[in-house]
C-alpha positions in Angstrom: -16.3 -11.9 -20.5 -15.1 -13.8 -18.0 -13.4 -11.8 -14.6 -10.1 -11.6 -13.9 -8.2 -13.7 -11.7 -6.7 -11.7 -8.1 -4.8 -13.0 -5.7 -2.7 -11.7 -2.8 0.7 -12.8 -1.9 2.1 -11.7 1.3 5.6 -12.4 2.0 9.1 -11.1 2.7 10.7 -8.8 0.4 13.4 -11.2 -0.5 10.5 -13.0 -1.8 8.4 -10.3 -3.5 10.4 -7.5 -3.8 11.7 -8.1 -7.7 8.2 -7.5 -8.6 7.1 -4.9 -5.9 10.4 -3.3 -7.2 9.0 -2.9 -10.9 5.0 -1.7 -9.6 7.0 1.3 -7.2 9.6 2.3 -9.8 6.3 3.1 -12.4 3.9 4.6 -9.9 6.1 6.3 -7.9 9.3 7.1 -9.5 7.5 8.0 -13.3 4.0 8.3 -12.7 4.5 11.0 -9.7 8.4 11.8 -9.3 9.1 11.1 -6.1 12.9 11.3 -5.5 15.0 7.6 -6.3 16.3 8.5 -2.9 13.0 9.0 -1.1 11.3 5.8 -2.5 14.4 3.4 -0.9 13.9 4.4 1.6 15.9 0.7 3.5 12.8 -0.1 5.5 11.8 -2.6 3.1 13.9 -5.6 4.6 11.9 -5.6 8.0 8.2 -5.1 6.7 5.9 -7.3 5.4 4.9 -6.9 1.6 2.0 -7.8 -0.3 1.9 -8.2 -3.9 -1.1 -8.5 -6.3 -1.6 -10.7 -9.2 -4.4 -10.1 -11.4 -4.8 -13.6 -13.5 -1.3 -13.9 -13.1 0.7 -10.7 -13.6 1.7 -8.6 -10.8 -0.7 -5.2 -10.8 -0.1 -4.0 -7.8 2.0 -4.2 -3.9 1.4 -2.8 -0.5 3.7 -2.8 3.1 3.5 -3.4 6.6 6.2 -2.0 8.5 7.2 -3.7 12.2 4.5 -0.9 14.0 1.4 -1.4 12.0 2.2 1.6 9.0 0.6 0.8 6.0 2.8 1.8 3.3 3.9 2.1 -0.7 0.2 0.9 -1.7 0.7 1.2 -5.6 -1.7 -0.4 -8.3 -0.4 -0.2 -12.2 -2.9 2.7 -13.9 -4.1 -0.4 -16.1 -5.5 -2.2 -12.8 -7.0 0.8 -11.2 -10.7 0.8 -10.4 -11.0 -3.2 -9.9 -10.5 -3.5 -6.8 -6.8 -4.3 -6.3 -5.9 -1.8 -3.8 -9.1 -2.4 -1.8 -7.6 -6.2 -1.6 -4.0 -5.0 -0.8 -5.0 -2.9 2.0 -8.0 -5.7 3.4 -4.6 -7.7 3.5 -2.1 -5.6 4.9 -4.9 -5.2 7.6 -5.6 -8.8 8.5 -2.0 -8.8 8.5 -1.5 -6.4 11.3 -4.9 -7.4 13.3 -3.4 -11.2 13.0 0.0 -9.6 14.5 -2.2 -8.0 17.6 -1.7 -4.4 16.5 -4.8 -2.0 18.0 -4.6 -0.4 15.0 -3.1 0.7 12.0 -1.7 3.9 10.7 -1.0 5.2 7.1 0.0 8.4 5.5 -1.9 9.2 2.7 -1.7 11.1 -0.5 -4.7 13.9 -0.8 -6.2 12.6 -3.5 -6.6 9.1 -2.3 -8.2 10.1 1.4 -11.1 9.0 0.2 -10.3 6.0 -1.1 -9.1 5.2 2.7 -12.5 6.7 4.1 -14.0 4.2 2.3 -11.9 1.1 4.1 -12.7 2.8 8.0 -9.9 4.8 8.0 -10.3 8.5 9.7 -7.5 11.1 8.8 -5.6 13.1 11.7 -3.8 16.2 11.9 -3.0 18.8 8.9 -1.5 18.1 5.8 1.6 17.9 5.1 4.2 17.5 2.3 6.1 14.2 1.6 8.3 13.8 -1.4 6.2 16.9 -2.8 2.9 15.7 -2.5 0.2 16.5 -0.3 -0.6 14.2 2.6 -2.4 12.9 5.4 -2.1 11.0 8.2 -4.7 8.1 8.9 -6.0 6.0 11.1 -7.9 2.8 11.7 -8.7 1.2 15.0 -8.4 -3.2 14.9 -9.9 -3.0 18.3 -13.2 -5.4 17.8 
């Protein structure tokens, strides 16, 4: 069986919002409830997005706000496990490292600290609640 196909596209959210749109209304809005109002939140227009396509059809999307907040990484339940968030977030990293940020931040759900751990990052602080869900702030230095 051959692998599938991913690729990352990193652009403006004129450009890649339609189908980062559709990945954050199922994860987000169906999959874990979080309030229509809390998801738009209108920071989209001034971040940098990142969409992935896995041989072709969009699985999953990440953000980079202006001061180096990693944000809305979703991947479609189908996609999960193969490595599509892992090449969001290596991307939204480069991103901010290319952009001369020291380091980039992210608030993560509980469940998915972890998953961060796994990329450098170190969590700070307490948890905290964020459209009902438990989360924590993280952390990862660019510094070389």
């Amino acid at each position: 069986m051959q692998k599938a196909k991913l690729e990352i596209h990193e652009g403006s959210w004129e450009r890649l919002g339609p189908e980062a749109t559709e990945i954050r209304r199922v994860v987000f809005i169906e999959e874990q409830r979080v309030p229509i109002e809390e998801e738009w939140d209108g920071r989209d227009g001034v971040c940098r997005h990142f969409l992935a396509l896995q041989d072709g059809r969009p699985v999953g999307t990440a953000r980079l706000l202006p001061d180096a907040h990693i944000g809305r990484v979703a991947v479609l339940a189908e996609a999960r496990g193969l490595g599509v968030g892992v090449a969001l977030m290596r991307a939204a990293i480069e991103a901010a490292r290319r952009d001369g940020h020291p380091r980039v931040e992210l608030a993560a759900q509980t469940h998915a600290l972890a998953f961060y751990e796994r990329l450098g990052f170190e969590a700070q602080g307490g948890e905290f609640l964020d459209a009902g869900i438990p989360h924590r702030n993280m952390q990862l230095p660019l510094a070389d």
